[in-house]
C-alpha positions, 0 to 999 in steps of 0.5 A: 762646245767651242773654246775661246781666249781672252786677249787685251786690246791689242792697242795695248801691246808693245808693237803689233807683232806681239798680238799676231805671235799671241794669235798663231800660239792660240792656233797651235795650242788649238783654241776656236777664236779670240775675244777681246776686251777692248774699252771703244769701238771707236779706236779699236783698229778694225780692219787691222784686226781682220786681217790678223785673225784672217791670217791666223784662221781665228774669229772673233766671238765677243768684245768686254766691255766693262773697262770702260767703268775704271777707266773712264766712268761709265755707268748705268746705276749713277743718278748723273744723266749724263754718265748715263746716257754717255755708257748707253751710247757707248753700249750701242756703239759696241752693238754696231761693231758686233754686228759687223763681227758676228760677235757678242757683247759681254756687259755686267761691269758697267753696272757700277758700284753700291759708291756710284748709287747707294739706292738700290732701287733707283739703281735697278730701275736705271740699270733695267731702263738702260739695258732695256734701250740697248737690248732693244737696238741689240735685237733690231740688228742680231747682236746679243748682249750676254748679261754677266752676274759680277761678285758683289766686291767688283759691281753693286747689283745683280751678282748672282745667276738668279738676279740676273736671270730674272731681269734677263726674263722680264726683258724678254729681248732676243738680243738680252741673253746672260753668261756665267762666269767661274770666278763670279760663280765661286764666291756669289753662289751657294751651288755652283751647278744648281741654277744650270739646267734652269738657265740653259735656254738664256745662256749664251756664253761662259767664261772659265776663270781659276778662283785665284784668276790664275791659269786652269788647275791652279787651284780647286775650281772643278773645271771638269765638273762645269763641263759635263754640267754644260754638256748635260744642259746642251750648251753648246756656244764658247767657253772663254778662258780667261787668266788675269792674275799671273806671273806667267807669260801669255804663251805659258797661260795658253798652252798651260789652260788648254792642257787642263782643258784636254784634261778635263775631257774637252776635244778642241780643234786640233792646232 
């Protein structure tokens, strides 16, 4: 397994410095690569990017794509067609970056909420028909689109690893695959490591988050656990950690994550 960490979009720091010094300390603490959460292909600074992660010998191994929803209100369960149609194009858009990255696409915020769509048949059936359309352009250009199941507080539809991987099946597209998150995990499902083994020729990638959205080992999350569970399945893609509650600064997080990590018995590359 190789470990990743999430960044904000570097348009959101202060001065460009800040996300290089982020960078070479990802590098020592000796993370793989950086996954970035960015809201629009379209302004995202890419040759800007390259050249930083070039320099600090990171890749990129996927984009998020769900701060788009808040922000901008994209979504796929909504009966306005032309949200829709806007949030499909948008998906296709994060397609084409990816492709040229080599990257995957973390997808499951953009779904909306039971407030976008109360029907939750007429939501499944927009949300099918539109993952449906993107995974197909996903898989005529080698992208994947990883499917993540969100607690139902945060998305409407397809909270659990169970829903996901049914729909995820019934597409049958390469370019559909689906991830598990921690955070997610620990409040949707009723055994954390149960529905593992059967998912693990769909999943491509996992986020590791504390239940408090704090740093690793923070709280009772069994870090260790998740990572012999994933091992004994044979995965073998990135694990990306993810803090998104703290009062700590981002240099703490990293070096603080990465040690419960080497904790737990992971062997990243050495920084």
């Amino acid at each position: 397994m190789r470990v990743s960490y999430v960044l904000p979009d570097p348009a959101s720091y202060g001065d460009w410095g800040e996300f290089e010094t982020d960078l070479a300390c990802l590098r020592r603490a000796g993370y793989d690569a950086v996954e970035l959460q960015i809201p629009d292909p379209a302004l995202f600074d890419e040759p800007r990017v390259r050249y930083s992660l070039e320099a600090a010998g990171h890749s990129l191994c996927a984009f998020q794509t769900g701060s788009t929803y808040a922000t901008r209100g994209n979504c796929l369960s909504t009966a306005d067609d032309g949200v829709r149609r806007r949030t499909i194009d948008l998906l296709k858009s994060f397609v084409d970056l990816a492709a040229r990255w080599g990257s995957t696409i973390v997808f499951g915020s953009l779904q909306g909420r039971l407030t976008d769509e109360p029907d939750r048949a007429a939501a499944a059936f927009r949300i099918r028909t539109a993952i449906d359309e993107v995974g197909r352009y996903a898989t005529r250009s080698g992208v994947t689109l990883a499917f993540e199941p969100v607690q139902h507080g945060e998305v409407g539809f397809h909270n659990t690893i169970a829903e996901v991987a049914e729909l995820v099946r019934e597409l049958d597209l390469p370019g559909v695959r689906m991830m598990i998150d921690t955070f997610h995990m620990n409040i949707e499902e009723r055994d954390m490591f149960a529905p593992l083994p059967a998912i693990r020729d769909i999943l491509v990638h996992v986020h590791l988050s504390e239940t408090n959205r704090d740093v690793l080992g923070t709280t009772h999350w069994p870090t260790a656990r998740l990572l012999d569970e994933l091992q004994r399945i044979g995965y073998a893609g990135y694990c990306s950690v993810g803090v998104y509650n703290t009062r700590r600064t981002r240099a703490e997080c990293i070096e603080q994550c990465m040690a419960e990590l080497r904790r737990c018995g992971l062997s990243p590359r050495a920084g």
